[in-house]
N, C-alpha and C positions, 0 to 999 in steps of 0.2 A: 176054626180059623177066626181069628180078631176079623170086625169089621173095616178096620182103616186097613188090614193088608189084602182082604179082597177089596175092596175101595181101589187101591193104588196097582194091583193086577191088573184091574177089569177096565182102569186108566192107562196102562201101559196098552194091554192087548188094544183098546181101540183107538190110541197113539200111532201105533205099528199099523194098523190097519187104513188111518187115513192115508199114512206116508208112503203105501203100499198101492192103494187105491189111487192115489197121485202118481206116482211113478208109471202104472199103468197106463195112465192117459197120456203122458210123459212123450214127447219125441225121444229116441233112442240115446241120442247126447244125453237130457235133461235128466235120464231115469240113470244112464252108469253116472250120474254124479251125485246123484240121490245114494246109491247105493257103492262105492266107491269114493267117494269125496266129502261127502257131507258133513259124518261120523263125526270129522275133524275140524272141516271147513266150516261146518255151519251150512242152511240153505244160501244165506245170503251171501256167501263165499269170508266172512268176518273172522273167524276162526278163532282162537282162544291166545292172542299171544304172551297171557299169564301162565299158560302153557305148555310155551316152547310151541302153538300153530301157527303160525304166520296169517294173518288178513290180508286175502284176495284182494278182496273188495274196493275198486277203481287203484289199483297198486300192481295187479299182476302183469297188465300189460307193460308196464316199465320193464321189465325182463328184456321184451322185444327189442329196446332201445341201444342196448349194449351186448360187444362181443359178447358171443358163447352165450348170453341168456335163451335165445332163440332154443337150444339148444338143451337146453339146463331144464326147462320145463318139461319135456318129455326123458329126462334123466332125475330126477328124482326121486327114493326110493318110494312113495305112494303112485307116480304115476310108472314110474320103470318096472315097477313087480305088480301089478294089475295083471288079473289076469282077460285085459282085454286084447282085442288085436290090433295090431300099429292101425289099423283103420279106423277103429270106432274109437281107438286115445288119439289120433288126430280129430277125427267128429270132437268129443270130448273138449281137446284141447280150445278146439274155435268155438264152443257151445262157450265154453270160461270165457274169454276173449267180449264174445258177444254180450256173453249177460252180468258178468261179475267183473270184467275189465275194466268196463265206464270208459271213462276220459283218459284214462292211462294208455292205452291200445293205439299206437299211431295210426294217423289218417292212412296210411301208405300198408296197412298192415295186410300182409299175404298168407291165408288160409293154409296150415297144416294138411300135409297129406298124407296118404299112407306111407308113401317113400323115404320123404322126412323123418318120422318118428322111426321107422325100422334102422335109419342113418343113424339115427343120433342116441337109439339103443344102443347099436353095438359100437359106439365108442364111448364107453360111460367113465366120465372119469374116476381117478381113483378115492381120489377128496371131496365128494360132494358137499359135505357143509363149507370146507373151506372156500370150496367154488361161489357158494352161497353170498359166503361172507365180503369176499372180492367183489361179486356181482351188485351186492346191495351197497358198496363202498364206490364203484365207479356211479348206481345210481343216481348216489347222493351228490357224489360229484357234478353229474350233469345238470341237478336242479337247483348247484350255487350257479352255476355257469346260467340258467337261464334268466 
């Protein structure tokens, strides 16, 4: 075996390992985002939108701000087909909220529950990018309006 591809192994395995070792220490939200979220999102919630990932990061709580976003966020297909349970994707959902929200998150903002997310499961719409699309069109809306 070359030495630069065990070099770049042996940098992967203890890559995996710290992130692993983190997650562990991890409150239960922190670590299914680490491990459900990240992949795409990035830790910082930034995400790749060269692409096609959207950045979280102080953006996501503008969601809350408009119909159906509230909504839209436990319907989308990375948080809709998790295989967590409506409880730890509302945990989840307010862990994002809290840490990757920032200033976007309104003052007024009310904690996801379990009931919420099982609600807003089973009415998924049938368009979700185009929901998307509307969604981020009314947001832009609201920040000529401010």
């Amino acid at each position: 075996m070359r030495a630069s591809t065990l070099l770049a192994r042996c940098l992967a395995i203890a890559g995996f390992a710290l992130i692993a070792s983190g997650a562990a220490q991890a409150d239960p939200a922190q670590k299914n985002y680490r491990l459900h979220c990240m992949g795409c999102h990035q830790a910082d919630g930034t995400g790749s939108p060269a692409n096609g990932i959207p950045s979280m990061r102080g953006e996501v709580g503008n969601f809350l701000k408009v119909p159906g976003g509230r909504a839209y966020l436990s319907q989308v297909p990375g948080t809709l087909h998790t295989p967590l349970s409506d409880g730890d994707t509302a945990e989840l959902l307010n862990w994002v909220m809290k840490n990757i929200g920032g200033r976007s998150v309104p003052a007024d903002f009310k904690p996801y529950t379990e009931a919420d997310v099982k609600a807003y499961r089973a009415s998924v719409p049938e368009d979700i990018p185009g929901l998307r699309v509307k969604l981020v069109g009314l947001i832009e809306a609201g920040r000529k309006g401010d």
